[in-house]
ZAMARVEX-118213 format. One line per field, with one value per residue (C-alpha): x, y, z. Coordinates in Angstrom, 2 decimals, always signed. Example, Ala and Ser with C-alpha at 12.3 -4.5 7.8 and 13.67 -1.06 7.14 Angstrom:
BEGIN
east	c(+12.30,+13.67)
north	c(-4.50,-1.06)
up	c(+7.80,+7.14)
//
This chain:
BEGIN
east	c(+19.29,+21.64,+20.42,+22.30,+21.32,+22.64,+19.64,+17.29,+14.98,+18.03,+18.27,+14.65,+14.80,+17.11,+15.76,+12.32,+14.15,+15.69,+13.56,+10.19,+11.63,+14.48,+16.39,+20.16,+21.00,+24.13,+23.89,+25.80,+26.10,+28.69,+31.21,+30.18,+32.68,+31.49,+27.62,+26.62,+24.10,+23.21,+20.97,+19.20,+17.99,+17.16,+16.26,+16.38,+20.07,+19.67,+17.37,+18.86,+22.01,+20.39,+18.50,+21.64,+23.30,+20.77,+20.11,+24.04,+24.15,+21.28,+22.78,+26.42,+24.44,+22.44,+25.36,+22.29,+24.21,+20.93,+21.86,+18.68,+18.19,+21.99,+23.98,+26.73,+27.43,+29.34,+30.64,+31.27,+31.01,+29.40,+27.80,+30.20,+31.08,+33.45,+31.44,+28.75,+31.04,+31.91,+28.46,+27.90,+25.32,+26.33,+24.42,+22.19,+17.91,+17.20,+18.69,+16.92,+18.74,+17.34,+20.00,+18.36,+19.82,+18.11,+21.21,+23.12,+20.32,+19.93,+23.81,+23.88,+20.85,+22.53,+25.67,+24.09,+21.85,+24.96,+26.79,+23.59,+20.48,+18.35,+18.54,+15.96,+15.80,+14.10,+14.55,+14.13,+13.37,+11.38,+11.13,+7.89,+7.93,+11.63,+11.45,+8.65,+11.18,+14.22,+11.77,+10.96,+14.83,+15.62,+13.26,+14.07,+17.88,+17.12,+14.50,+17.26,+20.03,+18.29,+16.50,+13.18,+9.93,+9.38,+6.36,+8.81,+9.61,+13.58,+15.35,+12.51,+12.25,+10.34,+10.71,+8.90,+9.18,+9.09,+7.04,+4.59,+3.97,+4.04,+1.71,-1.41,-1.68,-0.05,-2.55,-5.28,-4.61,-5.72,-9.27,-12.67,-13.87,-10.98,-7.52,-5.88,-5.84,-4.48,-3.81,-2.38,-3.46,-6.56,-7.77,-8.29,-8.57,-10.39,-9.75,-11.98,-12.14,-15.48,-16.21,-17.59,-21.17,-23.86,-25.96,-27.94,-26.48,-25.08,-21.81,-21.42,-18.36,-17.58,-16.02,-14.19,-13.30,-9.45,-8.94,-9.93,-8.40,-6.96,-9.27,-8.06,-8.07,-5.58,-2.96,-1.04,-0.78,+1.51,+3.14,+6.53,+5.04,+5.64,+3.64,+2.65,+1.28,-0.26,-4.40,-5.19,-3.72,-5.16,-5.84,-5.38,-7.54,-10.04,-12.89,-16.81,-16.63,-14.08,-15.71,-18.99,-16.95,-15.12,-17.37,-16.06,-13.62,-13.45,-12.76,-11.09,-13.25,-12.14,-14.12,-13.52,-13.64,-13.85,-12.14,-10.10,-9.77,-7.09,-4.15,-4.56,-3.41,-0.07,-1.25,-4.68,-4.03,-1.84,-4.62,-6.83,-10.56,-12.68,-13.49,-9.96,-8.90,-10.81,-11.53,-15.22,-15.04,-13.80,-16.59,-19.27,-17.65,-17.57,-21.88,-22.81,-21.10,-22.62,-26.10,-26.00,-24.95,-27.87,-30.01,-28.57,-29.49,-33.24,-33.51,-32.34,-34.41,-37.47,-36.42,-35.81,-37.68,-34.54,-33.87,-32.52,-29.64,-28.96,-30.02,-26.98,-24.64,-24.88,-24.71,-21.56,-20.04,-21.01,-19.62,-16.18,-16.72,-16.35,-19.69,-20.82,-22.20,-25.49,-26.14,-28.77,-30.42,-33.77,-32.30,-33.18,-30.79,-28.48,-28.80,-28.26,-24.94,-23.58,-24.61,-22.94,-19.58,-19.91,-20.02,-17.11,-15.01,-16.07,-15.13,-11.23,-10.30,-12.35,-11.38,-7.48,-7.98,-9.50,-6.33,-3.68,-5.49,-5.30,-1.89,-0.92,-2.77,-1.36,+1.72,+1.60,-0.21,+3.26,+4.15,+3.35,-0.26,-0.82,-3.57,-6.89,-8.89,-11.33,-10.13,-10.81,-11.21,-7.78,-4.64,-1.28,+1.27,+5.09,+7.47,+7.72,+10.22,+10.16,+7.30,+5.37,+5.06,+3.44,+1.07,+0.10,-0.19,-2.59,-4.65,-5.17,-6.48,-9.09,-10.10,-8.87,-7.84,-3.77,-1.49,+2.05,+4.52,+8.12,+11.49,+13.52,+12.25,+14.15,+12.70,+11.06,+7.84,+7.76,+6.91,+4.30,+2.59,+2.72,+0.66,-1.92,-2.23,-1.69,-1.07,+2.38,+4.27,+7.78,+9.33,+10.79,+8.29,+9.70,+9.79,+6.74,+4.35,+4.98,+1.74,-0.41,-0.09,-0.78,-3.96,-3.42,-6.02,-8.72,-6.73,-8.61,-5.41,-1.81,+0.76,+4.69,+6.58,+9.82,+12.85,+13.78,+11.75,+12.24,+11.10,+7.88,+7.42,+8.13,+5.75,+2.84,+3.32,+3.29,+0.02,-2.00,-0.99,-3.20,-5.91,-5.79,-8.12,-6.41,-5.82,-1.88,-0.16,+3.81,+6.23,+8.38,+11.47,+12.53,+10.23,+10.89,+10.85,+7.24,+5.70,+6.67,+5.46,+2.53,+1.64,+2.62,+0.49,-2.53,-2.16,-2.30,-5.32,-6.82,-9.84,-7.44,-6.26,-2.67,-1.01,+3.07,+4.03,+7.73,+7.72,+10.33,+7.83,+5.37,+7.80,+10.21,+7.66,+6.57,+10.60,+10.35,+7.73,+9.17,+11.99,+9.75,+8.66,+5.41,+3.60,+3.08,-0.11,+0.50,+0.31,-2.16,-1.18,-3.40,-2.18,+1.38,+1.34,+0.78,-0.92,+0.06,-1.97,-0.16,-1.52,-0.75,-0.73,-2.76,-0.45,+2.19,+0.38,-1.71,-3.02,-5.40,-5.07,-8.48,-9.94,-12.33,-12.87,-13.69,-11.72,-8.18,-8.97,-6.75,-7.43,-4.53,-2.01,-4.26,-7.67,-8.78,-10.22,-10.68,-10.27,-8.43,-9.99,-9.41,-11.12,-12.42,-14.36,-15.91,-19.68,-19.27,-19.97,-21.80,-18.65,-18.81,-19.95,-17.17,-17.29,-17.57,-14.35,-12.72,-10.41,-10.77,-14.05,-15.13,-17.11,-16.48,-18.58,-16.97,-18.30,-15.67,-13.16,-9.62,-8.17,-4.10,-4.82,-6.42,-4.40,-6.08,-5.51,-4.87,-4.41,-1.94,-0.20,+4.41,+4.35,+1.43,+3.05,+6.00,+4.10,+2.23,+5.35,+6.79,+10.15,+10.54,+8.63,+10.67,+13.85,+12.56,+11.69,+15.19,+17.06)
north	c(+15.39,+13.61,+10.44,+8.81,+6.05,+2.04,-0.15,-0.69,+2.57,+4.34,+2.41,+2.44,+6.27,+7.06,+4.54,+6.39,+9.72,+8.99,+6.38,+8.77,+12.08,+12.29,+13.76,+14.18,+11.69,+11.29,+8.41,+7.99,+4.39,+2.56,+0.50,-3.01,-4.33,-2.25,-3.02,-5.46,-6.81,-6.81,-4.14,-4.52,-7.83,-8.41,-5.55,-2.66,-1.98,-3.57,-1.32,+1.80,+1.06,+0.35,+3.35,+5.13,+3.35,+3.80,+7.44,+8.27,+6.24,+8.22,+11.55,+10.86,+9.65,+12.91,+14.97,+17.83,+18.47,+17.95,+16.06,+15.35,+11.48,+11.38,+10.12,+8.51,+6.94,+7.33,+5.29,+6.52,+4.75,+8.13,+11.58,+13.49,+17.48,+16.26,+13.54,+15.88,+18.72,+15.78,+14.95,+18.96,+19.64,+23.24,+23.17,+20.67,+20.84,+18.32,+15.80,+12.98,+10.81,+7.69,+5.61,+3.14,+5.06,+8.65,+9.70,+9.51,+11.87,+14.44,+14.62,+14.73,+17.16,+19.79,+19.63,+19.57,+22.49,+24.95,+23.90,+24.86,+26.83,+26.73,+22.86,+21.03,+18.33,+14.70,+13.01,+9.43,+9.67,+6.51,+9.37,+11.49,+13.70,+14.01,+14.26,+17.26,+19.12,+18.72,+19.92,+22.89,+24.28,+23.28,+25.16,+27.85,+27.83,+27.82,+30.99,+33.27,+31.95,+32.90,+36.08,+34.89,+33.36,+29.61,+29.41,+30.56,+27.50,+27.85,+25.52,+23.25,+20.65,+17.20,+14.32,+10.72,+7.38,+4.57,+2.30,+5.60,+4.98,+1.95,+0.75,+1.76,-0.34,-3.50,-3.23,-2.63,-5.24,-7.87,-6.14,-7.15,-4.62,-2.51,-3.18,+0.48,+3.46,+6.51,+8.79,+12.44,+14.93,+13.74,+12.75,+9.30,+8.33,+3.98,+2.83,-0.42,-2.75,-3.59,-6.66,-6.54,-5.48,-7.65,-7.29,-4.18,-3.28,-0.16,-0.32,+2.62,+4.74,+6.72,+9.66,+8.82,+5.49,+4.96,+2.55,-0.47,-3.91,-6.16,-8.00,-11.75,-11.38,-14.72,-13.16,-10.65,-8.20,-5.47,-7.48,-6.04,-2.26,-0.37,+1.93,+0.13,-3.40,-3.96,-3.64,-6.54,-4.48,-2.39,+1.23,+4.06,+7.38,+6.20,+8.44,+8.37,+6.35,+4.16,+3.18,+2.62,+0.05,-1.70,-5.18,-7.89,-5.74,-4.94,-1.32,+0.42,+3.51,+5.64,+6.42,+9.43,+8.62,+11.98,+11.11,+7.77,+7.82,+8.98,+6.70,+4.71,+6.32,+5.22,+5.71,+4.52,+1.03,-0.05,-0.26,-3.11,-3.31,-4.38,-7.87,-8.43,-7.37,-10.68,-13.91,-14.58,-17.74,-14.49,-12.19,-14.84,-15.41,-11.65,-11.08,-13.88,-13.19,-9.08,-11.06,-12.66,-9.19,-7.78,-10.77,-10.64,-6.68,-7.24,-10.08,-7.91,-5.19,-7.21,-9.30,-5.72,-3.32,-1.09,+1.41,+0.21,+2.29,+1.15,-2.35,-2.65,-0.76,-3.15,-6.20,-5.11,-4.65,-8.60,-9.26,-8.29,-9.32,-5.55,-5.50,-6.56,-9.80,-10.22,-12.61,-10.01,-9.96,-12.31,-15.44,-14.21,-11.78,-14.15,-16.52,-13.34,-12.13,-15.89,-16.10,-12.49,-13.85,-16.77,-14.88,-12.36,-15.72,-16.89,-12.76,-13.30,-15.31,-14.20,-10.62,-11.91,-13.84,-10.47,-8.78,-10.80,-11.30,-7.64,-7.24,-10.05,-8.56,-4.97,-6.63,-8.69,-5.96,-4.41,-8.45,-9.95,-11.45,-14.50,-15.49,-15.87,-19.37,-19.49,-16.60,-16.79,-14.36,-12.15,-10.97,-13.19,-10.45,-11.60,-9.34,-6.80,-4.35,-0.31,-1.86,-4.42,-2.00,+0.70,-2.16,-3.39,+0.30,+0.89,-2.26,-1.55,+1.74,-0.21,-2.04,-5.44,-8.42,-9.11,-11.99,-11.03,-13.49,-12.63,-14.38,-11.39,-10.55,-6.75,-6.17,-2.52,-3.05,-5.16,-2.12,-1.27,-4.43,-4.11,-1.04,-2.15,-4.92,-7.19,-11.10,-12.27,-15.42,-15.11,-18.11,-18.51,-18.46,-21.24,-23.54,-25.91,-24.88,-21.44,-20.48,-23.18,-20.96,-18.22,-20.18,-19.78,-22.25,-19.76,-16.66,-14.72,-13.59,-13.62,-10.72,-11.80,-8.26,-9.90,-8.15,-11.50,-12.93,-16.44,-16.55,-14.85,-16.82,-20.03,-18.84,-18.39,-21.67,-23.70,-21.36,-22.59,-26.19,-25.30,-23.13,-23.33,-20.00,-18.02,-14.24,-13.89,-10.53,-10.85,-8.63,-9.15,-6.66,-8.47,-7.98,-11.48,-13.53,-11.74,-12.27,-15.95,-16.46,-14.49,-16.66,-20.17,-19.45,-17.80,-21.25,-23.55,-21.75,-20.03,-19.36,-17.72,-14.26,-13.49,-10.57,-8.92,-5.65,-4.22,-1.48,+0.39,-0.08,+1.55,+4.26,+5.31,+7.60,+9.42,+10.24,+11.04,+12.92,+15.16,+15.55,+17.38,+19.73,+18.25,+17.50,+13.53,+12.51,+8.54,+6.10,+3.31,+0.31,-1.16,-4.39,-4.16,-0.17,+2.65,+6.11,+9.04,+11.67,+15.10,+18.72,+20.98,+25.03,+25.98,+28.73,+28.08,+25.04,+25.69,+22.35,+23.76,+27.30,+28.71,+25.64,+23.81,+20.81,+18.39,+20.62,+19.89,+15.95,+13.91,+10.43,+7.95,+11.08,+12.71,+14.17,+16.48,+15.49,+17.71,+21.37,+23.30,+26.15,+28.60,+29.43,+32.65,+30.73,+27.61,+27.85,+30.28,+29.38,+26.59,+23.90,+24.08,+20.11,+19.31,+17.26,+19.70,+20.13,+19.44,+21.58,+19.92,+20.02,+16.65,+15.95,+19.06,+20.05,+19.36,+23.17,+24.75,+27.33,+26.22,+29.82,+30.64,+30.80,+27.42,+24.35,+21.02,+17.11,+15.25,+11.98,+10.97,+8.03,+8.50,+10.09,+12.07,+14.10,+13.77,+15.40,+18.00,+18.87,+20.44,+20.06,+17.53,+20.45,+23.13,+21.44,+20.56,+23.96,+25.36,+22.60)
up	c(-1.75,+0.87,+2.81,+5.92,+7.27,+7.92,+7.12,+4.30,+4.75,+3.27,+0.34,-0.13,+0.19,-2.28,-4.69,-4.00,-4.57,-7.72,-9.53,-8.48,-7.65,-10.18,-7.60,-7.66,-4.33,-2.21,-0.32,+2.89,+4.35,+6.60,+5.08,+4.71,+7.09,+9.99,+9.34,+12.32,+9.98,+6.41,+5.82,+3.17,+1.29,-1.62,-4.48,-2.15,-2.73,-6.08,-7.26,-6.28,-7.77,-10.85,-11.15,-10.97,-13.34,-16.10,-15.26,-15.00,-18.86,-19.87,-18.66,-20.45,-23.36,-24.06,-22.97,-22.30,-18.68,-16.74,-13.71,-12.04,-10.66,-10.44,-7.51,-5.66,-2.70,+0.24,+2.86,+6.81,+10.24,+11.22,+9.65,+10.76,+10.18,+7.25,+6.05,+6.02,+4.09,+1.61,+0.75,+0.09,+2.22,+2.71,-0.97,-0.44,-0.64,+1.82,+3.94,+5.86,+8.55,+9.06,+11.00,+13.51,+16.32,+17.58,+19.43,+15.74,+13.92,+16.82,+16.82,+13.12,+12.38,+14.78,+12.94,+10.01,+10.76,+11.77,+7.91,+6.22,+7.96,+5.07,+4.73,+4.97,+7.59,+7.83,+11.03,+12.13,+15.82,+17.94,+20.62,+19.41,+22.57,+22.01,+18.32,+18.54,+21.03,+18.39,+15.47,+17.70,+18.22,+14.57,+13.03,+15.40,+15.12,+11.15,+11.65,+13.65,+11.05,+8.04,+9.29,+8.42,+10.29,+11.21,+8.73,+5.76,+4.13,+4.35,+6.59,+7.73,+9.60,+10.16,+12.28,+10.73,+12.81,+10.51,+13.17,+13.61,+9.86,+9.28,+12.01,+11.56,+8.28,+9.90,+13.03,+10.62,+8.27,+11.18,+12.01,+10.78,+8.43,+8.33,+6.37,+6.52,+8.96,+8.67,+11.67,+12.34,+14.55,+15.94,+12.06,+11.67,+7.99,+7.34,+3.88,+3.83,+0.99,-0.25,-2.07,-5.76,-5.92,-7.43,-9.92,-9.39,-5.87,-5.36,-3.65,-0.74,-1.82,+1.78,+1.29,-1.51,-3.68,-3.38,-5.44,-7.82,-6.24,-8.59,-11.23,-9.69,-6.14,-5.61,-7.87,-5.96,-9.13,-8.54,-5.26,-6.38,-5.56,-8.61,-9.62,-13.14,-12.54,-15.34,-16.70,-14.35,-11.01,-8.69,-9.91,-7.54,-7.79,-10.39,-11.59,-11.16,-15.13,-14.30,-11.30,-12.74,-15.69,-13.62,-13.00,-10.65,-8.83,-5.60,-4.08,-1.58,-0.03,+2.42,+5.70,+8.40,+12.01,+14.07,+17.23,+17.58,+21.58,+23.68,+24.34,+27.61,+30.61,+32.35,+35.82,+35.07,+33.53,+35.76,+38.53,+38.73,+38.45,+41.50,+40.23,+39.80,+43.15,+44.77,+43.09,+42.72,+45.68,+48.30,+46.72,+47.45,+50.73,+51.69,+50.28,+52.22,+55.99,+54.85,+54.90,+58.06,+59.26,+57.66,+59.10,+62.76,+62.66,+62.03,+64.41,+67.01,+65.76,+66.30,+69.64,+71.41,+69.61,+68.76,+66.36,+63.19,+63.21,+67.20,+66.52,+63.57,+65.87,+68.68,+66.03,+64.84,+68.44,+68.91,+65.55,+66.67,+70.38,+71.87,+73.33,+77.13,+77.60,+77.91,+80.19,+82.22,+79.46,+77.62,+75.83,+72.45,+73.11,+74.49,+71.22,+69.00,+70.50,+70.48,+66.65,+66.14,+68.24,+65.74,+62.77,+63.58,+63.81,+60.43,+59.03,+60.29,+58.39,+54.98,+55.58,+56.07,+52.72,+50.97,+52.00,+50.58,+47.56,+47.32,+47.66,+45.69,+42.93,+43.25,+43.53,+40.31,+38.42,+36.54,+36.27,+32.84,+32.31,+31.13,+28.37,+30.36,+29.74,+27.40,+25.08,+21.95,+18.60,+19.70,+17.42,+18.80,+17.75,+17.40,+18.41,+20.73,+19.02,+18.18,+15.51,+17.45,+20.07,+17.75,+16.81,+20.39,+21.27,+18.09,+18.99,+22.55,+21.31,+19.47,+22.03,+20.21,+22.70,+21.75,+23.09,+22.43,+21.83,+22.37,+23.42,+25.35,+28.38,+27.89,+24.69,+23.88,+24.13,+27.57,+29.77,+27.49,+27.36,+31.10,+31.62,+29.20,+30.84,+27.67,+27.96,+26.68,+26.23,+26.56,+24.51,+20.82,+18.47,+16.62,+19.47,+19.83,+22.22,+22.18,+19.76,+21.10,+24.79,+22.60,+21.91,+18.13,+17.99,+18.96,+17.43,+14.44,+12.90,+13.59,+13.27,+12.81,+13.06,+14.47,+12.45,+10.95,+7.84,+7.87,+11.58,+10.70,+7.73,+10.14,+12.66,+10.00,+8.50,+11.70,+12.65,+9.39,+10.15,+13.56,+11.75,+8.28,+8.35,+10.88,+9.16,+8.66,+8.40,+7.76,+8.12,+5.06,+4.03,+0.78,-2.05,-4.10,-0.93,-0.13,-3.11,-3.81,-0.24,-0.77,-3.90,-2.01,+1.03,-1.47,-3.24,-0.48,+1.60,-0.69,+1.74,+3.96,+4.04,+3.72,+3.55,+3.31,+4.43,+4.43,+7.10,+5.18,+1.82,+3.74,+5.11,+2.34,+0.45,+3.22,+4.30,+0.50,+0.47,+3.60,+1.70,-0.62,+1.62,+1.62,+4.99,+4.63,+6.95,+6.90,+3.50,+2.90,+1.35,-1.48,-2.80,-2.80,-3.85,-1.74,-1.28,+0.42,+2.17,+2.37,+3.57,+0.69,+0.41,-2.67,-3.35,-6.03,-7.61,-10.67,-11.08,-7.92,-7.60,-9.12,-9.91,-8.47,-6.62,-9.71,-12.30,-9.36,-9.47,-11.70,-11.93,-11.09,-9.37,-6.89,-5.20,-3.03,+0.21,+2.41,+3.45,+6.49,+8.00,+10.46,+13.53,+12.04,+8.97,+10.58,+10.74,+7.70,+3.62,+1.89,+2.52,+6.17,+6.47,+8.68,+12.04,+15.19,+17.04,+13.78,+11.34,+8.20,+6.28,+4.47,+1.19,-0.45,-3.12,-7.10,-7.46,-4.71,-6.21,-4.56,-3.16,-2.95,+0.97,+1.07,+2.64,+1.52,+2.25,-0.68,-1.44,-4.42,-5.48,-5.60,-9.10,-8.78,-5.76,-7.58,-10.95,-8.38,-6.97,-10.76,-10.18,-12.86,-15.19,-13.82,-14.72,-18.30,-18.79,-18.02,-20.29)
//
């Protein structure tokens, strides 16, 4: 396995590869003098050095020659053809490129591509349009180098956004009632944690129970995110028994929502509603002068005997003074055209008014909003970068009210928060006043995503000295600064919810799992661990070839879900108990017989992919 990249997600990876995986790594960073900043703080780096040092001692120790979770490392300003031919990927499996920059992995992948067709490929692209296109000639250039179809396995490719990942869980976190979301292809997956039951309630599982939270809910057991936290930890995948044993512990159950709703349209959002087109003095002003209108009309109606129709005609000519004056006529028609007269001067200057408000809203509609009075119960979301703006976008989606705080007026997400119409503050977050116009005071929770940990940790602690209760969601890369601040804010408002996320945490195991060859659907956080959901061929795995549902279950590594099937088989068999308009069939029996031609969704915790996957087996066998 080769990874490229110049931040943190590339350490993470190839610590995920190795430590998890036991994959043989090459690691290909910049040199540390031409890094612009420090990417990666903390155990990241730390870690994956480790790991190789203690697998490389373990390797020279046994002398056996098995070289799996070996590695070295690399340094290059750029992945270039002959940095590329010195980290031997002409005989590489995989290789993911996750440098910040989608210009770099494009250039890279398409170089990398012509040294090896059969390689496979793990893109990190912000661009999804874009990134679907370059997936689409890969996989093609690889099919007509290696003779064989796109759906053969050789040569694939898959492009992952670490924001696309990662932000789902952070927008969830913030929500009433739900704390993780998974979405892919029009399946959106709710993992909701449940509070203990009481005595002699039954708790409601959903689909599925994910996972056992951890037996003290103030201690952040397994905060450091590996995989064995100890008896007292959360415990992923756990069977009907040790569901029914656990007592005081709350769970994590998954729910299916069968259509999220479409993204908002450009076009659409940018135009204002009716009521904001006028201000509510004008629309008064307008309904009244339209009932002396209607008022005029039926007293003429009645002086002259008109038709209706004739008798509002000739009202509106008086209105607007076009009419002959009636000085032949009765004096009740007389007083009615001098009333009209008076009225038309009294619609100048209204309908003037309605005009310029008009304009001045259509021409302030792609300017920035600013919070409306009296709001109260929204998310205040800091930072508008490639991850913020996921976030906002997710939010919006859910119809959640957000105030965005952020200090660059060019930053990403700006023209985003523009066409949904989304209040922001522009201002440093650490300056005072900046949250109070925010009105923190009245938020329900608070999201810090800025790329700089110390600011969001700032920003959160000057948002409980406003409201001690406020929710708090930070975005925290380092895994010791997160979990001492997890414990210190847990300790001083402990009625509070707090919670860290690290997006490249959340993101390294689904690069890893890509790397694979698996297709990774999104990861839920539980605690500070994570699960992965992954669409999985049948064929060539025996732990779920010919078995069933219940036999393919293993607690702790992974279960079954849900079933794919074609066009030809919906409406067909005793398992059809999927949503309509839907591929994927829910709540499958524990009597279903998994077929070779079956493709299922899973969900497994890192090793048990890792363990499904057999390569670890595979090797062993061949030593």
């Amino acid at each position: 396995m080769v990874v490229c990249g110049d931040d943190g997600l590339a350490h993470r990876l190839a610590a995920e590869l190795r430590g998890v995986y036991r994959e043989q790594v090459t690691l290909v960073v910049p040199p540390s003098g031409h890094r612009v900043r420090q990417p990666v703080v903390g155990r990241a780096r730390a870690a994956s050095a480790a790991l190789l040092d203690m697998v490389n001692a373990a390797v020279n120790r046994s002398g056996n020659g098995d070289q799996s979770g070996t590695g070295r490392e690399l340094e290059a300003t750029e992945p270039t053809e002959d940095v590329l031919a010195d980290a031997d990927v002409e005989r590489a499996t995989a290789l993911a490129l996750v440098y910040d920059d989608d210009e770099t992995n494009i250039r890279a992948a398409l170089t990398a591509r012509r040294l090896n067709p059969r390689l496979r490929l793990v893109l990190r692209l912000y661009n999804r349009r874009l990134g679907q296109h370059i997936e689409e000639l890969l996989d093609q250039s690889a099919a007509l180098a290696t003779g064989g179809g796109p759906g053969s396995g050789s040569g694939s490719t898959t492009v992952l956004s670490d924001a696309d990942t990662a932000a789902p869980a952070l927008a969830a976190t913030a929500l009433v009632g739900t704390s993780k979301i998974v979405e892919a292809d029009g399946i959106l997956l709710r993992a909701v944690e449940r509070n203990p039951p009481r005595p002699g309630e039954v708790a409601d599982p959903g689909l599925c129970t994910l996972a056992l939270l951890s037996a003290t809910s103030n201690d952040p057991a397994g905060a450091d995110g590996s995989e064995d936290s100890g008896e007292h930890g959360p415990q992923l995948l756990p069977d009907a028994a040790a569901v029914e044993a656990a007592t005081g512990r709350g769970t994590v159950a998954l729910e299916q929502v069968s259509y999220s709703g479409p993204p908002l349209p450009a076009g659409r959002a940018g135009v204002p509603a009716f009521g904001e087109l006028f201000s509510r003095r004008l629309r008064w002003s307008l309904a009244g002068l339209a009932a002396c209108v209607v008022a005029l009309a039926v007293a003429l109606m009645v002086v002259t005997g008109d038709h209706p129709l004739h008798a509002t005609y000739v009202t509106l000519l008086d209105l607007f003074s076009i009419n002959e004056p009636a000085h032949n006529d009765d004096i009740g028609r007389q007083i009615l055209q001098l009333l009209s007269g008076f009225v038309g001067l009294l619609l100048l200057p209204v309908l003037l008014a309605a005009v310029l408000e008009a304009l001045g809203t259509f021409r302030t509609a792609s300017s920035l909003r600013k919070p409306p009075r009296g709001l109260g119960g929204h998310v205040v979301l800091l930072g508008l970068g490639k991850i913020g703006t996921r976030v906002l976008t997710r939010l919006r989606e859910m119809d959640i009210p957000v105030v965005c705080v952020e200090a660059d007026p060019e930053a990403r997400g700006m023209a985003t928060a523009r066409r949904l119409r989304v209040p922001v503050v522009l201002g440093d977050v650490t300056q005072e006043g900046v949250l109070e116009a925010a009105k923190i005071h009245r938020a329900h929770s608070l999201l810090a995503l800025t790329s700089v940990d110390t600011t969001n940790l700032e920003a959160v602690l000057y948002a409980r000295s406003v409201r001690s209760r406020v929710r708090v969601v930070l975005r925290l890369y380092d895994d010791d600064f997160a979990t001492a601040a997890y414990r210190t804010l847990r300790a001083a408002h402990p009625s509070a919810l707090t919670r860290s996320r690290s997006v490249t945490h959340l993101a390294a195991p689904s690069f890893a799992g890509a790397m694979m060859g698996r297709q990774i659907l999104g990861a839920i956080p539980v605690e500070r661990r994570v699960l992965l959901f992954a669409a999985v061929e049948v064929a060539g795995h025996p732990q779920l070839e010919g078995k069933t549902v219940g036999e393919a279950f293993r607690a702790g590594a992974w279960r079954v879900l849900a079933l794919e099937v074609s066009d030809d088989e919906r409406g067909e068999g005793a398992v059809q108990q999927g949503v309509r308009g839907s591929r994927l069939v829910w709540e499958l029996p524990d009597t279903y017989v998994l077929r070779g031609s079956d493709r299922v969704v899973l969900a497994a915790t890192r090793r048990g992919l890792a363990e499904l996957l057999g390569r670890r087996a595979r090797r062993g066998a061949d030593v």
